[in-house]
C-alpha positions in Angstrom: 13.1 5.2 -5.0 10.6 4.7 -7.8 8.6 7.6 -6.4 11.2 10.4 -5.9 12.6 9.0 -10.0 9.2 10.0 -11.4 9.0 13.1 -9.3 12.1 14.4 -10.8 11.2 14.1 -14.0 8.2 15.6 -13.8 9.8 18.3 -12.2 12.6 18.9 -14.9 9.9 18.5 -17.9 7.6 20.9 -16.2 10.3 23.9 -16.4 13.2 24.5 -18.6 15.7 25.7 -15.9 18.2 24.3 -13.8 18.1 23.2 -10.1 20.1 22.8 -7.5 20.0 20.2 -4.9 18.7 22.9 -2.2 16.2 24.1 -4.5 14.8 20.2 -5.1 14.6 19.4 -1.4 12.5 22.4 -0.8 9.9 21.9 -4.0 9.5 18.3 -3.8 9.3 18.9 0.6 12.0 16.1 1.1 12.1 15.5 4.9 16.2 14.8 5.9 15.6 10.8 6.3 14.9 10.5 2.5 17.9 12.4 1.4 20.3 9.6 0.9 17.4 8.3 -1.7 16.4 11.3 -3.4 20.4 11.7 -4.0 20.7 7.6 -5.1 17.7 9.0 -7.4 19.2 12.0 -8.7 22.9 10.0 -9.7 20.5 7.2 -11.3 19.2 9.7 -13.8 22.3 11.7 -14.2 24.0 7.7 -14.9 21.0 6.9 -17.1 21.8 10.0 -19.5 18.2 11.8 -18.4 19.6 14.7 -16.6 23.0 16.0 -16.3 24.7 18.3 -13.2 26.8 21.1 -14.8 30.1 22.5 -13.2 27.4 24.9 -11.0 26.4 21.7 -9.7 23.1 22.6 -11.2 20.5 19.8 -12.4 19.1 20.1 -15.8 17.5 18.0 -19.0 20.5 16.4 -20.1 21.4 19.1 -23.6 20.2 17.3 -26.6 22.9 17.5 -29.9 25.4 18.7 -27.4 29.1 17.3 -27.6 28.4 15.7 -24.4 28.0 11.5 -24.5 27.5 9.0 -21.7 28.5 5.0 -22.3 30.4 2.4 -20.4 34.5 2.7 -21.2 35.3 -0.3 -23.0 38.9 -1.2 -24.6 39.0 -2.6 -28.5 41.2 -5.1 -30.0 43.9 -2.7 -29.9 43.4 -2.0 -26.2 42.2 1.2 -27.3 39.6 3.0 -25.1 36.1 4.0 -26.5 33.0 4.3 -25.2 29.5 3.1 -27.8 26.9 5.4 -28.7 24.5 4.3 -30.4 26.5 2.4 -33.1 29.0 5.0 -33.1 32.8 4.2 -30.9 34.2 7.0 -29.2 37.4 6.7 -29.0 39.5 9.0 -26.2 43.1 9.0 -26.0 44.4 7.1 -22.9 45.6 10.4 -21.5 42.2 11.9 -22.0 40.3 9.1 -19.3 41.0 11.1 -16.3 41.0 8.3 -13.8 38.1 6.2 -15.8 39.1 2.3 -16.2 37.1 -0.7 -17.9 33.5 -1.1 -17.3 33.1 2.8 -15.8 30.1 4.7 -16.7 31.5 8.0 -18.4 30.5 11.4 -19.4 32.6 12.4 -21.9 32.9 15.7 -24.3 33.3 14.5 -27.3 34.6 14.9 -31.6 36.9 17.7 -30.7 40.2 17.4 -32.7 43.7 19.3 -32.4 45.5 21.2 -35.1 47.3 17.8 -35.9 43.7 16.1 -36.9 44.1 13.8 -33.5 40.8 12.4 -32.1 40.8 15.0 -28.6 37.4 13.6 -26.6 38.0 13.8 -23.2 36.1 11.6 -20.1 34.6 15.1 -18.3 33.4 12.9 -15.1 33.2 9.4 -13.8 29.5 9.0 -13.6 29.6 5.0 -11.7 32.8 3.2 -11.1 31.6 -0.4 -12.4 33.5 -2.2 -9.6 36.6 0.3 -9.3 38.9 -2.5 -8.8 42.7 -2.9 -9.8 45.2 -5.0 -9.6 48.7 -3.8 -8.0 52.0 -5.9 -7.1 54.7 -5.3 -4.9 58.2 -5.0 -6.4 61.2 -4.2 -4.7 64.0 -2.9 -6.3 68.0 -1.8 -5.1 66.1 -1.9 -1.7 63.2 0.4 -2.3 59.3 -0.8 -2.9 57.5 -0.3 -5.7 54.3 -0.1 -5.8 52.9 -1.1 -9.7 49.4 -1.9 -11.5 49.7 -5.5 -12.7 49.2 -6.2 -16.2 46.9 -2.7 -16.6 48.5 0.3 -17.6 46.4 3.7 -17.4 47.5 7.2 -17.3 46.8 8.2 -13.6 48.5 8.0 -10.2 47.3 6.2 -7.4 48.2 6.8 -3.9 48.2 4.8 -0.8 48.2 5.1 2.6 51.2 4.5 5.1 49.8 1.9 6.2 48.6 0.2 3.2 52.5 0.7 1.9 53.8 -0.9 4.9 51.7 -4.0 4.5 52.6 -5.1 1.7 56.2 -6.9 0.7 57.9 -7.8 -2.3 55.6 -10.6 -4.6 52.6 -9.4 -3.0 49.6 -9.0 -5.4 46.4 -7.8 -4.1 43.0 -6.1 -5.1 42.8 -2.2 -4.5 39.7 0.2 -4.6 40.1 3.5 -6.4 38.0 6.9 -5.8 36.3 8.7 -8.3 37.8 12.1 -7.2 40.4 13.4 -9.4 42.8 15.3 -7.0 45.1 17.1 -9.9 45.6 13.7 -11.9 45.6 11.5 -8.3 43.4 9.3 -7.1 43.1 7.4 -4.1 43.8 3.8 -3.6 42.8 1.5 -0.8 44.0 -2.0 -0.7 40.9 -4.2 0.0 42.0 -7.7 -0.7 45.8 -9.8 -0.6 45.5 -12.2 -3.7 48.5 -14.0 -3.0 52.5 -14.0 -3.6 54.3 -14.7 -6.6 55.4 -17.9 -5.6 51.7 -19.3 -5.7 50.5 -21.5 -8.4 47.1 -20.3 -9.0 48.0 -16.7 -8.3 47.0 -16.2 -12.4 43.3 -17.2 -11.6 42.9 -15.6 -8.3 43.8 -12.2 -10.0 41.2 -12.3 -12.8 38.8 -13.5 -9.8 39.9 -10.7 -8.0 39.7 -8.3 -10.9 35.7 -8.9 -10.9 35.6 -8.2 -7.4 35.1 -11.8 -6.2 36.1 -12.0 -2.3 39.0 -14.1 -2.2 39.4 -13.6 2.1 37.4 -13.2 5.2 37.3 -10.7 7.2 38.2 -11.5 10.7 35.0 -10.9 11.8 33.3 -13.7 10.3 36.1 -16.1 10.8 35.7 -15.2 14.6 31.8 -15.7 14.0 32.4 -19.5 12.7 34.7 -20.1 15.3 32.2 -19.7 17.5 30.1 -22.3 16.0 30.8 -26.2 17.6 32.0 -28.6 15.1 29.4 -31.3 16.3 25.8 -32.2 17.0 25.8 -33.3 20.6 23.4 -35.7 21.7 21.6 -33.1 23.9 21.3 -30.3 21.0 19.6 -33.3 18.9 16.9 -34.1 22.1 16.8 -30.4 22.4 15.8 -30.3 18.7 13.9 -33.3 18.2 11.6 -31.7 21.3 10.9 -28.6 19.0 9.7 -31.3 16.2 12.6 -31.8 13.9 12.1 -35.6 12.6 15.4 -38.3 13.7 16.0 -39.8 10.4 19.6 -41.5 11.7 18.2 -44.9 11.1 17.4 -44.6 7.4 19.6 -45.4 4.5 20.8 -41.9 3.3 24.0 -41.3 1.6 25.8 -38.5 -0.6 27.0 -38.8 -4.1 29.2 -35.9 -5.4 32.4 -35.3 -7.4 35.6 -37.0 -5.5 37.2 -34.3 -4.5 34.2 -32.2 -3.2 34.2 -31.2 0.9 30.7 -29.4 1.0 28.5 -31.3 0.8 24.9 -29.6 0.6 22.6 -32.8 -0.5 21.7 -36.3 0.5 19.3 -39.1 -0.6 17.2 -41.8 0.2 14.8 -43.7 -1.3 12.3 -46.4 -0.2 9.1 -48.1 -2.1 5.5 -48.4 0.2 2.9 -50.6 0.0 1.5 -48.8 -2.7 4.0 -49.1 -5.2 4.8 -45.7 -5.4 8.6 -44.5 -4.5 9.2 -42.1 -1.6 12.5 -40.4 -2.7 13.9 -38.4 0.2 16.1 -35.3 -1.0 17.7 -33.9 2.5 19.3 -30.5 2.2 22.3 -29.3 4.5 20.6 -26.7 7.5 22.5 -23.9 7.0 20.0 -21.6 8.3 20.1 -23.3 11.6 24.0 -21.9 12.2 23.9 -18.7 9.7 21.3 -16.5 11.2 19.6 -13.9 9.3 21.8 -10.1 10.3 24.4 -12.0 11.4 28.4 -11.5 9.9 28.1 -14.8 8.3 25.0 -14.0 6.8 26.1 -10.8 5.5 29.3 -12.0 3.9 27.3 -14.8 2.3 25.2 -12.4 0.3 27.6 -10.1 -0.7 29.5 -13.0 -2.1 26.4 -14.5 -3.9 27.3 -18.1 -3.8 30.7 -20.3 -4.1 32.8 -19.9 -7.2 34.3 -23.3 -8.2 37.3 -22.2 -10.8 39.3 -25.0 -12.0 41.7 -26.3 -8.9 40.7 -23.4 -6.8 37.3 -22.9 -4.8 36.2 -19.6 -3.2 33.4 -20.8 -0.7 30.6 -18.3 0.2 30.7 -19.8 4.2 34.0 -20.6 5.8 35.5 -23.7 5.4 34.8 -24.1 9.0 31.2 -24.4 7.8 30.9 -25.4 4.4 33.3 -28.4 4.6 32.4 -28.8 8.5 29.1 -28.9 10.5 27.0 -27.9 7.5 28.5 -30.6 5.0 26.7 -33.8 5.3 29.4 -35.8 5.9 29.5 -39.7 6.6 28.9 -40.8 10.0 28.5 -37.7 11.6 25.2 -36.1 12.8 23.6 -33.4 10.8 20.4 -31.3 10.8 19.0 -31.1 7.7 15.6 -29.8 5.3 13.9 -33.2 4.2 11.8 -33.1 1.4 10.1 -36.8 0.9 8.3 -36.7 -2.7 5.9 -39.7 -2.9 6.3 -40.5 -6.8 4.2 -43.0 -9.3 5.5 -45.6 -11.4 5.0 -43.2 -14.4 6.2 -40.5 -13.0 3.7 -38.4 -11.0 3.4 -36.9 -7.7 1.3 -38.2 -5.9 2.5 -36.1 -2.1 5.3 -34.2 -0.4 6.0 -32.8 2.8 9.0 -30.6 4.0 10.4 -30.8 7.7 13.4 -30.4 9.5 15.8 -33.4 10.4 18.3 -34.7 11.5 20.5 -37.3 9.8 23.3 -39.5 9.7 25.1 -40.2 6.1 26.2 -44.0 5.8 28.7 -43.2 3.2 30.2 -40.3 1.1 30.0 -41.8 -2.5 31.9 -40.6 -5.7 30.2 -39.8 -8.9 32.8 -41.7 -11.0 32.5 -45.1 -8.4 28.7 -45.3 -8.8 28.9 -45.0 -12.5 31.4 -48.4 -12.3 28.3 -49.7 -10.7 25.1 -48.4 -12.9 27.0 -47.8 -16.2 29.5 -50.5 -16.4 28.2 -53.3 -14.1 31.9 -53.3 -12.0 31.4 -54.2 -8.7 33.5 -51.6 -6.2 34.4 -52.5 -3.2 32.6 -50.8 0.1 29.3 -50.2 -1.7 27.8 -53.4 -1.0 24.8 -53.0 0.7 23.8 -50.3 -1.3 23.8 -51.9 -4.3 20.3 -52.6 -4.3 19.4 -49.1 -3.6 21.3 -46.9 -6.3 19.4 -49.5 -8.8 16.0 -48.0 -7.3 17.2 -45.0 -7.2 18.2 -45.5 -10.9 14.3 -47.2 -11.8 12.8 -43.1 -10.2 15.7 -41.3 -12.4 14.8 -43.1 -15.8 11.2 -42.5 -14.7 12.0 -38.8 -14.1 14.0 -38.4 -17.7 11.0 -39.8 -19.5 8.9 -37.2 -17.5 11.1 -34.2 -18.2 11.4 -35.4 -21.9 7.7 -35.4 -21.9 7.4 -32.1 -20.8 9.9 -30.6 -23.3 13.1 -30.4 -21.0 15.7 -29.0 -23.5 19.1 -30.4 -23.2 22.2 -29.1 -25.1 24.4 -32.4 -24.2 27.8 -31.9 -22.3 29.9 -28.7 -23.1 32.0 -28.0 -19.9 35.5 -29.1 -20.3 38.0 -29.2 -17.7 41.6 -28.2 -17.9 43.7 -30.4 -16.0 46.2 -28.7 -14.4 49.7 -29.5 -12.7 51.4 -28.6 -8.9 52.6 -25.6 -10.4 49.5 -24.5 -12.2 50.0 -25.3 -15.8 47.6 -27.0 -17.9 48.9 -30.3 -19.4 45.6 -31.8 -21.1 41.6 -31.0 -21.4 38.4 -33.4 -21.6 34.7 -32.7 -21.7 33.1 -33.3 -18.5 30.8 -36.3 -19.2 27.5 -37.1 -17.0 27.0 -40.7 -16.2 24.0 -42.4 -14.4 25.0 -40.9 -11.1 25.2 -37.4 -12.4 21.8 -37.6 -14.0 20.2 -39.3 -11.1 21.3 -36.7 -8.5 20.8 -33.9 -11.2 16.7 -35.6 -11.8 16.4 -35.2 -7.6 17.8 -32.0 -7.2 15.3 -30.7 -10.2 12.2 -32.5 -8.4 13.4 -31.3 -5.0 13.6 -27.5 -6.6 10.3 -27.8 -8.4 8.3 -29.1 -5.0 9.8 -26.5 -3.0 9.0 -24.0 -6.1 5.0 -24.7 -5.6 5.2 -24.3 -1.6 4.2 -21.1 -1.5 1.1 -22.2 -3.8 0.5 -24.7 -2.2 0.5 -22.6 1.6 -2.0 -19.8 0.0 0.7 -17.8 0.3 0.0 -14.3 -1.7 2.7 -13.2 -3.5 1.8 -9.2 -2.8 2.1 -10.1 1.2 5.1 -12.4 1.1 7.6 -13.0 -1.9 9.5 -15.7 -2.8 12.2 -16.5 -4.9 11.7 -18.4 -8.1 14.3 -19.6 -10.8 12.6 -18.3 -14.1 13.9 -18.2 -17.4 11.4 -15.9 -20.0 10.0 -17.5 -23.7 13.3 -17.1 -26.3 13.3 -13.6 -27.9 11.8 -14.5 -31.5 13.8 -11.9 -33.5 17.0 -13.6 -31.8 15.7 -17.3 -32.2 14.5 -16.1 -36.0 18.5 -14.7 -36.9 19.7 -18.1 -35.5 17.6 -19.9 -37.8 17.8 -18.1 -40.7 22.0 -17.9 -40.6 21.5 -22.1 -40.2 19.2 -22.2 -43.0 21.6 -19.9 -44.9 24.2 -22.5 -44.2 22.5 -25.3 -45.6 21.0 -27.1 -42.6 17.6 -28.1 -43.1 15.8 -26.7 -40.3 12.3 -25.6 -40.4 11.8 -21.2 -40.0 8.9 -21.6 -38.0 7.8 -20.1 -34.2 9.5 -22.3 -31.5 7.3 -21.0 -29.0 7.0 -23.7 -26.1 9.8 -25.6 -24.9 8.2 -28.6 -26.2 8.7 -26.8 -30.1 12.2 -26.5 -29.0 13.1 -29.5 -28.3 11.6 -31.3 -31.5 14.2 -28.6 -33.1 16.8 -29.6 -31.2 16.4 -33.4 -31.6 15.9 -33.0 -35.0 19.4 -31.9 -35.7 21.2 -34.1 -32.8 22.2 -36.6 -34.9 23.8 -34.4 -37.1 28.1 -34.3 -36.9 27.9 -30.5 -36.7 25.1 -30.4 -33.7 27.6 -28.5 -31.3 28.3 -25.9 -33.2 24.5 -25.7 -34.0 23.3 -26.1 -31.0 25.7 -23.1 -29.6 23.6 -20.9 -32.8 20.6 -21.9 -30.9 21.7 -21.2 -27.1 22.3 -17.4 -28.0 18.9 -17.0 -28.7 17.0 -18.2 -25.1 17.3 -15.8 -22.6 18.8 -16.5 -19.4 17.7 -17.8 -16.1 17.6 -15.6 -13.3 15.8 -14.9 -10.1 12.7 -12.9 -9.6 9.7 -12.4 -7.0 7.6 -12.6 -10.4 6.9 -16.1 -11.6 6.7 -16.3 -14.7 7.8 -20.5 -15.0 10.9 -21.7 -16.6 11.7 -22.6 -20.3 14.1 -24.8 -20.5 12.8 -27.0 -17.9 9.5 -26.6 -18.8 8.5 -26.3 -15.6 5.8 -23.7 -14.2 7.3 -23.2 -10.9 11.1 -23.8 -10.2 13.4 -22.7 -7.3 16.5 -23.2 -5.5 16.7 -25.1 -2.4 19.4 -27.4 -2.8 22.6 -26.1 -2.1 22.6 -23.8 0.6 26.0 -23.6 1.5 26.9 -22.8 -2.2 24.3 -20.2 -3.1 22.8 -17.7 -1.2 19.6 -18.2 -3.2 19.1 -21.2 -1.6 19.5 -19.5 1.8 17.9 -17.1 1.2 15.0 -19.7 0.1 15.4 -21.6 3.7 15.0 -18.5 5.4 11.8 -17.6 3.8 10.4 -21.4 4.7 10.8 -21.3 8.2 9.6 -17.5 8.3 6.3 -18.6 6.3 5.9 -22.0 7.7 5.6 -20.5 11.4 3.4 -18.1 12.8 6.0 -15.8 12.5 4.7 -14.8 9.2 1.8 -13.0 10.5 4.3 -10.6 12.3 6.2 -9.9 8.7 5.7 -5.9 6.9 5.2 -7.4 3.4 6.4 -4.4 1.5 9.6 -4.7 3.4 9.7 -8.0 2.6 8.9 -7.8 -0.8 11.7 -5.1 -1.4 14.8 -7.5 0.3 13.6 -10.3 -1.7 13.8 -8.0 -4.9 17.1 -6.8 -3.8 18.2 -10.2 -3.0 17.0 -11.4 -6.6 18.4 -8.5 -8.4 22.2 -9.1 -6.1 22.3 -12.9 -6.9 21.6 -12.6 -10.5 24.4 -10.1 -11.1 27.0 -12.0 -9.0 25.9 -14.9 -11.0 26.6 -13.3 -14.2 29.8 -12.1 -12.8 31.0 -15.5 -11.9 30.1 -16.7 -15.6 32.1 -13.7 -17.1 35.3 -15.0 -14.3 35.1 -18.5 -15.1 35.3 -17.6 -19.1 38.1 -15.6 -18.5 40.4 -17.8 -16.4 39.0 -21.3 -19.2 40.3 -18.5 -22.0 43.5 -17.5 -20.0 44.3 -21.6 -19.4 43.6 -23.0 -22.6 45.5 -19.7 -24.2 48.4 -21.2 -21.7 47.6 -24.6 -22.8 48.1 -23.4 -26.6 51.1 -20.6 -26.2 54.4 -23.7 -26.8 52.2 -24.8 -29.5 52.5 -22.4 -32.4 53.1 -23.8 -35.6 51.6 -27.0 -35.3 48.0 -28.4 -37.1 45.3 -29.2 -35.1 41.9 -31.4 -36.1 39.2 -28.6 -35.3 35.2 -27.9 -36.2 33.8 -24.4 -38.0 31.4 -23.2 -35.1 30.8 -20.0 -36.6 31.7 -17.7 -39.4 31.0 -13.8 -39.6 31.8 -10.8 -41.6 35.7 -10.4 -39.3 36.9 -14.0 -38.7 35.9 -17.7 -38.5 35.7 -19.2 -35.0 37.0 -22.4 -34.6 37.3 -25.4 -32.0 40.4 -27.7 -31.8 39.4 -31.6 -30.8 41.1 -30.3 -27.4 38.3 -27.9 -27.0 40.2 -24.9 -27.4 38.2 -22.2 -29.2 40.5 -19.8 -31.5 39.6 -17.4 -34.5 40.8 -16.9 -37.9 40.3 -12.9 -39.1 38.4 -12.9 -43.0 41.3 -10.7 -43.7 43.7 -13.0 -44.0 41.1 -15.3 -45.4 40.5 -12.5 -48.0 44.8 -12.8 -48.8 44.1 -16.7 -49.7 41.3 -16.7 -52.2 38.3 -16.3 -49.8 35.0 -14.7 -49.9 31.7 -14.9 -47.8 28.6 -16.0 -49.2 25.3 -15.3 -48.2 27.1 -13.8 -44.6 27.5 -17.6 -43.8 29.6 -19.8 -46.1 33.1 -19.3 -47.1 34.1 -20.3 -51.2 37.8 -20.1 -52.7 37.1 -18.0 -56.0 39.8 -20.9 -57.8 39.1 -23.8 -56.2 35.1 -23.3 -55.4 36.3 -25.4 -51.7 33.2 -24.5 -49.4 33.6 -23.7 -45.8 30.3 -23.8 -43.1 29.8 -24.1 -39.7 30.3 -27.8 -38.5 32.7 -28.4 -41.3 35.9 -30.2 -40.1 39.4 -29.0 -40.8 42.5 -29.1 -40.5 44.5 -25.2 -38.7 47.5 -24.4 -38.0 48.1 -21.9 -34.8 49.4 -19.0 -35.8 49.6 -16.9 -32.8 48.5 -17.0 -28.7 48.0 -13.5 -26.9 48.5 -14.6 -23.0 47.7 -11.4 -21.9 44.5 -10.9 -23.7 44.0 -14.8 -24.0 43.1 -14.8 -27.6 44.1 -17.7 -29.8 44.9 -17.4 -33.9 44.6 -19.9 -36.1 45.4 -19.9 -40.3 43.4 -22.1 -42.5 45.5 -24.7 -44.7 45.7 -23.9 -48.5 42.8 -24.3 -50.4 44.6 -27.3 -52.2 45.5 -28.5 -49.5 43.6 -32.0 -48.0 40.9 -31.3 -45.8 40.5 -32.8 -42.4 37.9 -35.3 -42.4 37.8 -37.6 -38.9 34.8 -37.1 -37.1 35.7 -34.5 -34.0 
């Protein structure tokens, strides 16, 4: 791809003319297997804004001071479309999109106004769909279907197939695909996904999930592929196995610990003392690889999808329950092949061996995260945990040992932030609380991050070279200074005594961070400080991770949750065989890219889902509410509003307009003062609001600020 991108613009600098595609296949001598990528070439440069393909279909420079822009279609406060250039908005009026919704890469002709002085640019061409998704329901009316966008209004008509019409009844909501062809102000539609009826009481988060293109079904196919799959271990597929050299661990003391509720169950532990003195922690990891083979459905499905998406009540798994809560979970008393890694560690932390190898186990007991915390946290004995007692204590001696190694190192830890919405049978929220990590929690979290780091050196530590076969590491780049230096200085202009200085190591990091943690107003400083480090994603390219200050990480753990982590088992039995020697390394190299570059987007697309169904919730949570005060925190102020967070954890603005009404004005960009009263306002502060307003539909929350003379909220949040 890189090749033919470089050729082409070489070619287009060389001469100042236009080419077509006919033209470009002959010059560059193109054979007819490498047209699909010289045409995925061509549309990235023509998407990029480096060339442009007239009405001719002609490919040329793209015109320089023309009135021709490209940018991403993106809708303002006012649901208003515009697309940014530069720092300029664009706006287009709705019946000048032309088929382009939210997220779609655009040309558009733009600053052309009618007699009337109206703003006339008009979206010339759909460059990319970003996901080309939208949502439609089913109504029926006097006996005749109707066929409407939910909750999305645009200026275009969508048409369906028979079929598609005939499928679909009255309550349905589902997911459909659109074209990029405008046939005379009609596009196609294709219904790709049923998100459920509107009877269902999580049908609100299954659309937004389904509005970012997360697969809520599958396809028959690879529901006929699981079914295929037994639901046991039979004692002559273990001998069978154990013949090929997987190790019986049956016998041992291994057990799960996860949330209450949870059904796939990717990880197991053990742990054991030897005659040394040292610990031998065993971490065994659910076998996935051993049912999902490499180009088969299953395995297809589970890398389009990326990895599970947990939101709320509601789980989307990237294997069929079949699999994920069946022969791959690791659950009690039932047979399971598994990926041991045994870690020999010190008393003071180190370690001292490892060795990976394929078992087979038998969990003696599904334990709950909240139970074990009775036991470690609270000294309550709980009834069917007896004789492991002793154990989760050792296992509690290696995860203390472990947290004075990471803090060593310069681990950086924020403290807890998720919440969780608690939500009744019908779907509403009735109360939120911040997810809290107890012993149990931090002892499987310490396990998983050794397991992950050990399996993170195996290529070093097989000579593998990167250039012949890739793996896949979790890296997460230095903090971008000129972010990390506007963090500080906004604190420092707010009156916190932090130190301006280069935070360059992780270690430098987390001396800032636990110089400020006893501070009342360290969460909303903390968040300052979060939106400066970069973020983690994968990469073939090691380059270590930050904020574990670790210099090799990966994923292993969680197979049937993240493809990563398949992906990663795939690559160890490939490298750890002879079959290695039989691999084309540049092919290799480029699926692992590809694999790296798809996770990491799906990733960030889950992130952007789960924000949106917490901000549609809590905005639910909030909308019977107006009018009443609420104990909240400052956790940031800006040039248009003040953000603040209620002691329910539900973030909501106040705009500096209104602000501006009471009395209020912004110093030094971070502070607000009341020109009668001089009352001072900064982030971490702790007042008292008043809701104002909730927006359902675009989940935002308002809030007013009391009057200046007022009294102030005071209690500790």
């Amino acid at each position: 791809m890189n090749k033919f991108i470089q050729s082409l613009k070489i070619l287009l600098k060389k001469e100042d003319k236009k080419w077509t595609l006919e033209e470009i296949i002959e010059l560059l001598n193109i054979q007819e297997k490498e047209l699909p990528i010289l045409k995925e070439a061509l549309k990235q440069l023509e998407v990029s804004g480096e060339i442009y393909l007239n009405d001719c279909q002609e490919y040329l420079p793209f015109p320089k001071d023309s009135s021709l822009a490209i940018g991403e279609l993106r809708f303002d406060y006012r649901k208003r479309p515009f697309i940014l250039v530069g720092r300029n908005m664009i706006f287009i009026p709705e019946n000048h999109l032309n088929g382009a919704i939210k997220g779609d890469i655009v040309l558009v002709k733009k600053n052309f106004f009618s007699h009337l002085g109206t703003n006339q640019s008009t979206v010339e061409k759909i460059l990319k769909r970003q996901n080309g998704l939208i949502i439609f329901e089913c109504q029926k009316r006097n006996g005749k279907k109707f066929i409407r966008p939910y909750n999305n209004p645009f200026s275009f008509r969508v048409s369906f197939s028979k079929k598609d019409r005939n499928a679909v009844k009255d309550g349905d909501r589902f997911s459909v695909q659109i074209d990029t062809i405008n046939h005379n102000g009609n596009f196609h539609g294709k219904i790709i996904c049923f998100i459920g009826h509107k009877g269902d009481p999580y049908l609100d988060i299954k659309t937004i999930a389904a509005s970012h293109g997360i697969r809520i079904e599958f396809p028959d196919s690879v529901l006929e592929e699981a079914e295929q799959i037994p639901n046991q271990i039979t004692e002559e597929e273990a001998k069978k196995e154990l013949k090929k050299g997987r190790i019986d661990l049956r016998e041992k003391m291994i057990f799960t610990i996860d949330g209450k509720h949870s059904c796939d169950l990717d990880d197991a532990v053990s742990i054991e003392k030897n005659e040394h003195g040292n610990y031998v922690l065993g971490v065994h990891i659910a076998d996935v690889s051993y049912y999902v083979k490499e180009g088969s459905n299953l395995q297809k499905e589970a890398f389009l999808r990326g990895h599970s998406y947990y939101f709320l009540n509601l789980v989307f798994p990237m294997l069929p329950p079949k699999l994920s809560n069946g022969i791959c979970s690791l659950n009690p008393g039932e047979d399971r092949f598994t990926k041991s890694c045994e870690i020999e560690i010190s008393p003071d932390g180190n370690i001292i061996r490892y060795q990976i190898f394929n078992s087979i186990i038998r969990s003696r007991k599904k334990m709950a995260y909240e139970e074990v915390n009775q036991i470690l946290d609270q000294q309550i004995p709980v009834p069917g945990y007896e004789e492991f007692i002793p154990t989760l204590h050792r296992m509690e001696e290696v995860s203390h040992i472990l947290d004075q190694k990471k803090q060593k190192r310069g681990y950086l830890s924020f403290g807890d932030k998720d919440i969780y919405i608690h939500l009744d049978s019908l779907g509403i929220p009735t109360h939120t609380t911040l997810r809290t990590r107890g012993s149990s929690e931090k002892l499987i979290e310490n396990f998983m991050l050794l397991a992950n780091e050990v399996i993170g050196t195996y290529p070093k530590d097989l000579h593998l070279d990167q250039e012949e076969l890739p793996y896949i590491y979790r890296i997460h780049d230095f903090p971008n200074q000129e972010r990390i230096r506007s963090a500080l200085n906004y604190l420092v202009q707010s009156g916190y005594p932090i130190e301006e200085r280069q935070y360059q190591s992780s270690k430098d990091f987390q001396d800032l961070l636990n110089s400020i943690s006893s501070l009342d107003a360290f969460p909303a400083i903390s968040d300052i400080l979060i939106r400066g480090l970069s973020k983690a994603k994968y990469s073939v390219e090691n380059i270590g991770h930050f904020g574990l200050a670790l210099p090799y990480y990966t994923h292993f753990t969680s197979p049937i949750r993240r493809y990563s982590d398949l992906q990663t088992h795939y690559n160890m039995n490939k490298y750890a065989s002879r079959e290695r020697f039989s691999l084309n390394p540049s092919e290799e190299r480029k699926k692992m890219i590809e694999v790296c570059k798809h996770t990491t987007e799906v990733e960030k697309i889950a992130d952007i889902a789960d924000q949106e169904i917490t901000a549609y919730k809590l905005a639910q949570f909030m909308e019977k509410k107006v009018g009443q005060t609420f104990p909240s925190m400052i956790t940031y102020i800006s040039k248009n509003h003040v953000i603040v967070k209620t002691n329910d954890f539900v973030t909501g603005t106040i705009p500096i307009e209104e602000l501006g009404k009471m009395g209020y004005e912004i110093t030094g960009g971070t502070t607000l003062i009341h020109s009668e009263t001089n009352q001072k306002w900064r982030i971490g502060d702790l007042i008292e609001v008043t809701l104002h307003d909730v927006d359902l539909e675009s989940r935002k929350i308002h809030f007013s600020l009391p009057s200046p003379k007022e009294k102030i909220y005071v209690k500790q949040v």
